[in-house]
C-alpha positions as CSV (number, residue, x, y, z in Angstrom):
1,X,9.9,-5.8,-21.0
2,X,6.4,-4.3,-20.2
3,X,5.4,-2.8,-17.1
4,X,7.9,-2.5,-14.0
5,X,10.0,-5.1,-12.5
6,X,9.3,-6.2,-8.8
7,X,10.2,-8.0,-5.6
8,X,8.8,-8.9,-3.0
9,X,10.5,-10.1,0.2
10,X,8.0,-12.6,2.3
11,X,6.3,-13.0,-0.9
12,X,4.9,-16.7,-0.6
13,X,3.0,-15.7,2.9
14,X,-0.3,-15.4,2.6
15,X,-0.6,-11.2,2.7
16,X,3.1,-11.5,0.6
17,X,0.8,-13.5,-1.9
18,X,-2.0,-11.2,-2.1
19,X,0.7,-8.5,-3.1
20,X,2.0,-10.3,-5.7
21,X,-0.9,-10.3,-7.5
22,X,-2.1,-6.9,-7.5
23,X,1.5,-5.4,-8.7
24,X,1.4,-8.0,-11.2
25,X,-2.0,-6.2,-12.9
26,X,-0.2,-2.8,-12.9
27,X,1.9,-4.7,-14.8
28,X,4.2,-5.6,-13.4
29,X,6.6,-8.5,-13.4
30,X,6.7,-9.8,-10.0
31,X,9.8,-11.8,-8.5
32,X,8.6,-13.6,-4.9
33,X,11.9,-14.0,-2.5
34,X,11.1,-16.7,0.5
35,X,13.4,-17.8,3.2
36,X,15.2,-20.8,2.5
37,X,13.7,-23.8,4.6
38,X,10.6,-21.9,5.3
39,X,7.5,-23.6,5.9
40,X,5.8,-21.5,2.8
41,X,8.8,-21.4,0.9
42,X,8.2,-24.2,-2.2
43,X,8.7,-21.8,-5.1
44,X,8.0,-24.2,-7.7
45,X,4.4,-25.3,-5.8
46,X,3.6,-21.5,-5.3
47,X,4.7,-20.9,-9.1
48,X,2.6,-23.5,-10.2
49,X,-0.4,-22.1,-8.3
50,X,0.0,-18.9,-9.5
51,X,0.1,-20.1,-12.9
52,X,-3.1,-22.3,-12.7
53,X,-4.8,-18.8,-11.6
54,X,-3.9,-16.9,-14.7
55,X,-0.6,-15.1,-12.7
56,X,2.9,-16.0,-14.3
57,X,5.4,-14.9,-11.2
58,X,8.6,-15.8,-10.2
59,X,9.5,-17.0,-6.9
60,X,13.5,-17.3,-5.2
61,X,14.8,-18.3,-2.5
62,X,16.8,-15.7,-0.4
63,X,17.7,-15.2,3.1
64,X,17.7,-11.6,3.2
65,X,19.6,-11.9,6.8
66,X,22.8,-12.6,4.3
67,X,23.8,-9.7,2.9
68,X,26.2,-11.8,0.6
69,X,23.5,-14.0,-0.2
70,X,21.0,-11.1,-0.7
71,X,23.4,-9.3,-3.2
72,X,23.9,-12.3,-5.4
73,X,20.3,-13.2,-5.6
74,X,19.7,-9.3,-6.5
75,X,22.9,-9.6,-9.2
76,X,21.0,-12.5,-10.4
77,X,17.9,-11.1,-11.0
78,X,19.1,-7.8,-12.3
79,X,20.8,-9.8,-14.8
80,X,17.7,-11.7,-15.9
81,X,15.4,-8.7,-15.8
82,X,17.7,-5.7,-16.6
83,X,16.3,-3.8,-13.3
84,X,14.2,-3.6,-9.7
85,X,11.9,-0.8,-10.2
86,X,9.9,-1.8,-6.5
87,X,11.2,-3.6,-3.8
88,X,8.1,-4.3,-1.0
89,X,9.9,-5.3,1.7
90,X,7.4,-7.7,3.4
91,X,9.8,-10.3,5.1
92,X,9.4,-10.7,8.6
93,X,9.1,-13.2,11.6
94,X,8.3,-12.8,15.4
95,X,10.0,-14.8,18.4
96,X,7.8,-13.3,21.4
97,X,8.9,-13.1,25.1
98,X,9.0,-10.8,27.6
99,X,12.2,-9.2,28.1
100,X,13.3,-11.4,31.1
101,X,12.6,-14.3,29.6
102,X,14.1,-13.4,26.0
103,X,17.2,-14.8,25.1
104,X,19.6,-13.4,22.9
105,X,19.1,-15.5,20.1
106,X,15.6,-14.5,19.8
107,X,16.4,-10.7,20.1
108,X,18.9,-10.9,17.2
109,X,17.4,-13.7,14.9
110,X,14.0,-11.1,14.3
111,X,16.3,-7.6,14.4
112,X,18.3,-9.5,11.3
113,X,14.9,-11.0,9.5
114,X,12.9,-7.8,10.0
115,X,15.5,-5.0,10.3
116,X,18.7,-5.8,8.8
117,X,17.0,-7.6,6.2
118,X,15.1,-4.3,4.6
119,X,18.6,-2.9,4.7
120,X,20.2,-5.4,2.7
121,X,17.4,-5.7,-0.1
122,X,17.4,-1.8,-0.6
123,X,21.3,-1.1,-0.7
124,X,21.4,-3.6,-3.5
125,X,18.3,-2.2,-5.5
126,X,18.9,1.7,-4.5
127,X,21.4,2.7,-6.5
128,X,20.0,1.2,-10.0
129,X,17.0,3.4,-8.5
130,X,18.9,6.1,-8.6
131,X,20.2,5.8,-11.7
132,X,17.4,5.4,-13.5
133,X,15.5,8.0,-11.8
134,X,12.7,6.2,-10.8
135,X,11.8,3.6,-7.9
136,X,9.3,2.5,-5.4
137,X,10.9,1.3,-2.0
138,X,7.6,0.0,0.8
139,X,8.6,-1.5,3.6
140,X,5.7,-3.3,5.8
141,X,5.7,-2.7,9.8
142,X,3.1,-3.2,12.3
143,X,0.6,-1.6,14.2
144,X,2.9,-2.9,17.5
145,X,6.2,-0.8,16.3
146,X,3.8,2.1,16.5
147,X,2.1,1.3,19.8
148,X,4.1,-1.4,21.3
149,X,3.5,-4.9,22.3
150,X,3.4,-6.9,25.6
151,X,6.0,-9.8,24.7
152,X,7.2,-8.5,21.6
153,X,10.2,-6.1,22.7
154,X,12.6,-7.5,19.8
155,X,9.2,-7.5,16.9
156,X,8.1,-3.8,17.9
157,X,11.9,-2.7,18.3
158,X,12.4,-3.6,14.4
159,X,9.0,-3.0,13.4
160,X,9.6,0.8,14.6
161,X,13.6,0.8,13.2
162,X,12.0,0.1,9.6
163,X,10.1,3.9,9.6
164,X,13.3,5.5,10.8
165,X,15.0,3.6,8.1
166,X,11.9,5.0,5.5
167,X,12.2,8.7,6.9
168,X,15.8,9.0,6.2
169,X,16.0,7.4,2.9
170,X,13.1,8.8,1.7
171,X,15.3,11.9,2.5
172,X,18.4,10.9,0.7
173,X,16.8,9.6,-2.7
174,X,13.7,12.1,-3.1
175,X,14.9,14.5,-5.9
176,X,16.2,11.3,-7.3
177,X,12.8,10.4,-8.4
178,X,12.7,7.7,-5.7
179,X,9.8,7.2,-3.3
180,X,10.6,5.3,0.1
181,X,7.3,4.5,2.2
182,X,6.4,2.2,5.3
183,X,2.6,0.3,5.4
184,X,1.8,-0.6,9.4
185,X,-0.8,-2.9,9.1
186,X,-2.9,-4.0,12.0
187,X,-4.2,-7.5,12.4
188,X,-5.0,-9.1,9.2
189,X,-6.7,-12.4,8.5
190,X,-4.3,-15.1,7.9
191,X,-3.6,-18.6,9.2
192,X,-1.0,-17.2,11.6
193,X,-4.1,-14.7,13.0
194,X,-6.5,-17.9,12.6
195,X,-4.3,-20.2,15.0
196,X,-4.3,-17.4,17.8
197,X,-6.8,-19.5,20.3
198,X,-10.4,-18.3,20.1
199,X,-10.2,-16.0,23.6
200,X,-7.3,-14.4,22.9
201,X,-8.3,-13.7,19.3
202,X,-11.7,-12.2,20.6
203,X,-10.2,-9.9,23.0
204,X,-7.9,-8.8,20.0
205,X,-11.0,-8.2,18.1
206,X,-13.0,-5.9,20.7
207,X,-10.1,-3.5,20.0
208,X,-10.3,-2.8,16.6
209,X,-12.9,-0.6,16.0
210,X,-14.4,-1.4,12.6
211,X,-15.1,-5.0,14.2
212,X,-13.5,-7.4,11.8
213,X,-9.9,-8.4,10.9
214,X,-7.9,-6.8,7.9
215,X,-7.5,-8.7,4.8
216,X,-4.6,-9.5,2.4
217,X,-5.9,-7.9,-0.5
218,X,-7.2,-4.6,1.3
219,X,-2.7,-4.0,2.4
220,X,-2.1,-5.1,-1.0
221,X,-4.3,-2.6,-2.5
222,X,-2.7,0.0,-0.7
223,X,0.9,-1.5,-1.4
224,X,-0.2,-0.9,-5.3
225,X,-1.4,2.4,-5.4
226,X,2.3,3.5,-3.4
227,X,4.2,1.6,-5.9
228,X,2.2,3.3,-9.2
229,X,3.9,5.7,-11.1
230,X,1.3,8.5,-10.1
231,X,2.2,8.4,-6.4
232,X,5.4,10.2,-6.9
233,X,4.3,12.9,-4.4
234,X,4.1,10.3,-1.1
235,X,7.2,9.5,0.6
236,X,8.2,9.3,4.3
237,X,5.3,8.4,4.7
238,X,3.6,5.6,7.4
239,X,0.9,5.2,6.0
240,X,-1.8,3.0,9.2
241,X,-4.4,-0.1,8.3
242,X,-5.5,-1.0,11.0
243,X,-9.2,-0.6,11.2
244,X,-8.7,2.1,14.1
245,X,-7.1,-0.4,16.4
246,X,-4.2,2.6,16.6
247,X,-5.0,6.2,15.8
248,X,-1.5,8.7,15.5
């Protein structure tokens, strides 16, 4: 096969989309994972789509939550595509509440999407990685694991687990020939941003300094140059767009 091979977790959501597509012009062949029962989760609509704009991708269901379920659906496409040579690990949901009025279940159902899910994709892609001596491992945070967020104790407590989880396997796999990187993007444009009501989404807006919402295609961007072979030399790395909204 041409090019790389690669998945992307969350990869029929709107910014999951928009990745997609640019690793698919590096080439690369581009596998889509969704969550079963998810409200953007019709793989053959969202094949069909891509296909009518000139992309051919792959899309699977897999609930990344599973580790059983995650390992076969990796087995699976290993066997199809002979490897994973990037994993973007773009899966994630939110459950807000302030703490005394979160329950358990919402404390534990977004640590398993966002957390332990980036730890089951890359154990079953890693070694492979290593292997071969070459991978790309990004996982996508937030702006609010880096700064915090009123009502989202469970979303910024995964959101900043996934760069400690980048830190110290970018330290393990390094001379390996294996980057490991986090992207924190700030708010982007996206129906999800889009149904915010109008106040609330203005007052978001006065923060960011460059005046406008992110878009897909500008985290995408950046989510293709990590994953090209010439950015061997970036790893550990959290890596902020935000448009200024947070400045480490």
């Amino acid at each position: 096969m041409n090019g790389r091979v690669a998945v992307v977790t969350g990869g029929t959501g709107t910014i999951g989309t928009e990745i997609c597509k640019h690793l698919s012009t590096m080439p690369s062949h581009v596998i889509a994972l969704c969550r079963p029962r998810a409200v953007d989760c019709r793989t053959a609509e969202w094949m069909s789509a891509r296909k009518s704009e000139d992309y051919d991708m792959e899309a699977m269901e897999c609930d990344v939550t599973d580790f059983g379920h995650t390992t076969a659906v990796f087995e699976e496409i290993t066997r199809k595509y002979g490897r994973v040579d990037i994993l973007v690990n773009a899966a994630g949901i939110t459950s807000d509440a302030t703490l005394r009025k979160m329950t358990l279940d919402q404390w534990q159902s977004v640590l398993r999407t966002n957390l332990d899910g980036v730890f089951n994709t890359t154990r079953c892609i890693i070694e492979g990685m290593l292997d071969r001596g070459f991978g790309r491992v990004i996982n996508i945070s937030s702006v609010n694991g880096q700064k915090g967020q009123f009502g989202q104790a469970n979303y910024a407590a995964s959101k900043a687990g996934i760069h400690g989880f980048t830190m110290s396997v970018a330290r393990e796999v390094a001379r390996k020939g294996v980057t490991v990187n986090t992207v924190s993007p700030g708010y982007i444009e996206s129906p999800m941003i889009m149904s915010v009501p109008e106040d609330h989404r203005a007052k978001i807006l006065a923060e960011i300094p460059v005046g406008r919402f992110g878009q897909p295609s500008e985290v995408a961007r950046l989510i293709s140059f990590l994953a090209a072979d010439e950015s061997g030399f970036i790893t550990g790395a959290d890596i902020s767009i935000n448009g200024g909204q947070h400045m480490g």
